[in-house]
C-alpha positions as CSV (number, residue, x, y, z in Angstrom):
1,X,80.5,146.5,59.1
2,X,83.6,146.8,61.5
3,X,81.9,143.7,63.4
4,X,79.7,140.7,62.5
5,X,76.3,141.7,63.2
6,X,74.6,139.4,65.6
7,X,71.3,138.0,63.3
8,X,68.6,137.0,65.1
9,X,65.9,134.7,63.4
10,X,62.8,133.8,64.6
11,X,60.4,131.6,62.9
12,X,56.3,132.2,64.2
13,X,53.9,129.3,62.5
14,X,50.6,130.5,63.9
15,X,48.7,128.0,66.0
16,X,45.2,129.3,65.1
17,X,45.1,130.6,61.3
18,X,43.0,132.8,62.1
19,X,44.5,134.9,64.7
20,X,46.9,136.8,62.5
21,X,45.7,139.9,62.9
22,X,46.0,139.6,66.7
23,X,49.9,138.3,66.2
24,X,50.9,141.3,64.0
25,X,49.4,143.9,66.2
26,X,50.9,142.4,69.2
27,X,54.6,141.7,66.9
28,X,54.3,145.6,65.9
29,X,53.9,146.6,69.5
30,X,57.1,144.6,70.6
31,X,59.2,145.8,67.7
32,X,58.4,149.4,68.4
33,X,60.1,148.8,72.0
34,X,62.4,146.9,70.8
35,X,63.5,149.6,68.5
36,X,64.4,151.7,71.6
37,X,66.4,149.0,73.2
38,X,71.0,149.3,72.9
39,X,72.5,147.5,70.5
40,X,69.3,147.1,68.2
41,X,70.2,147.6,64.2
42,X,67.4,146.6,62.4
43,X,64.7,144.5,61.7
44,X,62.7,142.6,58.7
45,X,59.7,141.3,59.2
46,X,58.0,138.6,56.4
47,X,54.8,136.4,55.8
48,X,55.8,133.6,53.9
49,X,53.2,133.2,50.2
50,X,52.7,129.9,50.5
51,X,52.2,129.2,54.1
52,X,50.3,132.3,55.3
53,X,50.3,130.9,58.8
54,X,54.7,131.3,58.5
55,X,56.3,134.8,59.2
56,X,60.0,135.2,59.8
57,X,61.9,138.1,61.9
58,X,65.2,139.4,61.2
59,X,66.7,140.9,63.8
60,X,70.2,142.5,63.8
61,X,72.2,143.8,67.0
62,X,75.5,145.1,67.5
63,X,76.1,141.9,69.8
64,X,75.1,138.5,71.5
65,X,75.1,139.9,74.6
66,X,73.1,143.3,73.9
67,X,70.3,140.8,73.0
68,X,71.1,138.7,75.9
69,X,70.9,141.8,78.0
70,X,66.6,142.5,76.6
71,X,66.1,138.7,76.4
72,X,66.4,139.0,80.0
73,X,64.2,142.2,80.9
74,X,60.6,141.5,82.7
75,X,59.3,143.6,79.3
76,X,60.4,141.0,77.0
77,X,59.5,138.1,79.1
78,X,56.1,139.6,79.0
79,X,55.9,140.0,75.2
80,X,57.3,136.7,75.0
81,X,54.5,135.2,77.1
82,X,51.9,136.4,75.1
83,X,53.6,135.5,71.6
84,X,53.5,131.8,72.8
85,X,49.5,131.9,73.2
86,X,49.6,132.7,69.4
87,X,52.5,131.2,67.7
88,X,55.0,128.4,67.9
89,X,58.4,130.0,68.0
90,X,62.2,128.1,66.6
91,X,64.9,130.5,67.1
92,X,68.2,130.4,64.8
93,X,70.8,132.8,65.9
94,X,73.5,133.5,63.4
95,X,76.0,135.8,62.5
96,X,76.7,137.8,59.6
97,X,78.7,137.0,57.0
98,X,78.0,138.9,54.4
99,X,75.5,142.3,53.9
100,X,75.1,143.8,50.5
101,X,73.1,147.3,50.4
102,X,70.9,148.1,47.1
103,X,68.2,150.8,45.7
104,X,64.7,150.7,46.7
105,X,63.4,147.7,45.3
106,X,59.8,149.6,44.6
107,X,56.9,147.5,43.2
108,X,55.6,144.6,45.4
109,X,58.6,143.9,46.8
110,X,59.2,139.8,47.2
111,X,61.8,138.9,50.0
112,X,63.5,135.2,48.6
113,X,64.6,134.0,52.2
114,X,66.9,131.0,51.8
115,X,68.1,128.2,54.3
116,X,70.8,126.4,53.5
117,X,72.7,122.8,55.2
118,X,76.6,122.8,53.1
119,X,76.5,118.7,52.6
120,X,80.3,119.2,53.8
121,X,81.3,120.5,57.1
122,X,84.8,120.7,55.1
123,X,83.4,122.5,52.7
124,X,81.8,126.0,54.5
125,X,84.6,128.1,53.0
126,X,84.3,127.0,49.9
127,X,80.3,127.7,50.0
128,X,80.7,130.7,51.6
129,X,83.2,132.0,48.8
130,X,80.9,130.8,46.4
131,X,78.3,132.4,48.2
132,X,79.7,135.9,47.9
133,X,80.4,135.5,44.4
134,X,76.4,134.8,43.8
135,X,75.6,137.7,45.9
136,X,77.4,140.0,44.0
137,X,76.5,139.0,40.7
138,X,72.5,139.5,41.9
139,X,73.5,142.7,43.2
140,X,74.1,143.8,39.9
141,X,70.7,142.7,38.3
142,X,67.9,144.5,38.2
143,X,65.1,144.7,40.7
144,X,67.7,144.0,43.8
145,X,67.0,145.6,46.8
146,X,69.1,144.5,49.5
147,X,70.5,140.8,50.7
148,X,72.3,139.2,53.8
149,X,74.2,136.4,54.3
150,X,74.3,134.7,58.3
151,X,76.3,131.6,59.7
152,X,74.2,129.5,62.0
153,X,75.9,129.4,65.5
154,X,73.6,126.1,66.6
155,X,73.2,124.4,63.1
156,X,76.7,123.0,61.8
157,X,77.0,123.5,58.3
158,X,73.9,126.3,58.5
159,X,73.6,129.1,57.2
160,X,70.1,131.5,56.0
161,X,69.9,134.0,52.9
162,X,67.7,136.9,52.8
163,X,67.4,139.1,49.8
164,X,64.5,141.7,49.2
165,X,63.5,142.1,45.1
166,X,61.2,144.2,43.4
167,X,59.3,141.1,42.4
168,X,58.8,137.7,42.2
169,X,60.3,138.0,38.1
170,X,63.8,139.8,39.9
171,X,63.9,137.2,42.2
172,X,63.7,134.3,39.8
173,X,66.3,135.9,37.6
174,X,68.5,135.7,40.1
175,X,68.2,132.2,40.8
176,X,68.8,131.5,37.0
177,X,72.7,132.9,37.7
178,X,75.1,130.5,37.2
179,X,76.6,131.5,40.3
180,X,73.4,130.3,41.9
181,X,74.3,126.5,40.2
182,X,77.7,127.2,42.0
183,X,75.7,127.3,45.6
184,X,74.0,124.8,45.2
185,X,76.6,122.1,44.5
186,X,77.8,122.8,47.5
187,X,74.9,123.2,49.8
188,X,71.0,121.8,50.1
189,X,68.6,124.9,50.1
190,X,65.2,125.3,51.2
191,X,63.8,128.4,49.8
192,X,60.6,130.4,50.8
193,X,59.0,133.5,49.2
194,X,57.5,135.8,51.5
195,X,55.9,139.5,51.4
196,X,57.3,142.2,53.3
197,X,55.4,142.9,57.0
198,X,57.5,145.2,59.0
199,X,60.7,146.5,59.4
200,X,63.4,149.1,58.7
201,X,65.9,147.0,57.1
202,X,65.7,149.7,53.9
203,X,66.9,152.4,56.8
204,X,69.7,150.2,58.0
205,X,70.9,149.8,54.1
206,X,71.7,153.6,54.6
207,X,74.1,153.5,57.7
208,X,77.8,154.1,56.6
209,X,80.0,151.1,56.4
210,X,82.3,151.1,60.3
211,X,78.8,152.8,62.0
């Protein structure tokens, strides 16, 4: 990356169960137009296992104010509207801090999507070094797809993990690292397993580092 990537996160807890079906075909509409909008990288969309009524989106884009630019447009406001008849929305924007690029992860692919508060506001470096180190060393095992790191810009101390695996038995691997330990001296974590929904994220793995 020649730039941190501005990561949008948007959480959507469903206020009627049973109106999933009518969030995702409306959610898959929007992204399609989004996907045609400047500055727009990628996406990830996920359902969290536990909480069916939970998805999370992962949006990338070449800059805060390219999103500020279609947060603004009478076609978002629109899609926006109608979002809010379905689903509560919290918003976490964030920057990147660190993007590592595997294989396919194949299978059922589990996406581990971590949110962590560092118990020091001294101490970000230090969990972001630490950070990195983990990363890498999951990288390495097997089952990794892909993983990205992002700083909060409205949560001090914030920051939110996302790493795709080709199963939940990759994923838990990785969390027995002790590089993992290492993290989590340093910062709480609130971790949520989720399935796969939409997105192109596994495209954006294949962009050349600088594009």
């Amino acid at each position: 990356m020649s730039a941190p990537l501005f990561t949008v996160i948007n959480t959507f807890t469903l206020k009627n169960p049973a109106e999933a079906e009518s969030f995702e075909r409306q959610f898959l509409d929007h992204v399609q137009w989004m996907r045609r909008q400047p500055g727009f990288q990628a996406h990830q969309a996920v359902r969290s296992t536990e909480r069916p009524e939970v998805y999370l989106n992962f949006g990338w884009w070449t800059s805060p104010d390219h999103f500020k630019q279609v947060l603004a447009s009478e076609t978002f406001q629109a899609h926006a509207k109608e979002f809010h008849q379905l689903v509560d929305v919290e918003a976490d924007p964030s920057l990147t801090v660190l993007r590592i690029d595997g294989g396919p992860a194949g299978g059922q692919p589990v996406v581990v999507v971590e949110r962590y508060q560092v118990k020091s506001t001294e101490g970000a470096e230090a969990f972001e070094g630490a950070y990195r180190e983990y990363a890498q060393a999951a990288a390495r095992l097997d089952g990794f797809g892909h993983s990205d790191f992002a700083k909060a810009l409205t949560r001090s101390g914030g920051y939110t993990a996302a790493a795709s695996w080709r199963d939940e038995a990759s994923a838990r691997a990785a969390r027995e690292l002790p590089q993992y330990a290492a993290v989590l001296a340093l910062a709480e974590a609130q971790t949520v397993s989720a399935a796969p929904v939409a997105g192109n994220r596994g495209e954006f793995a294949k962009v050349p580092e600088g594009v």
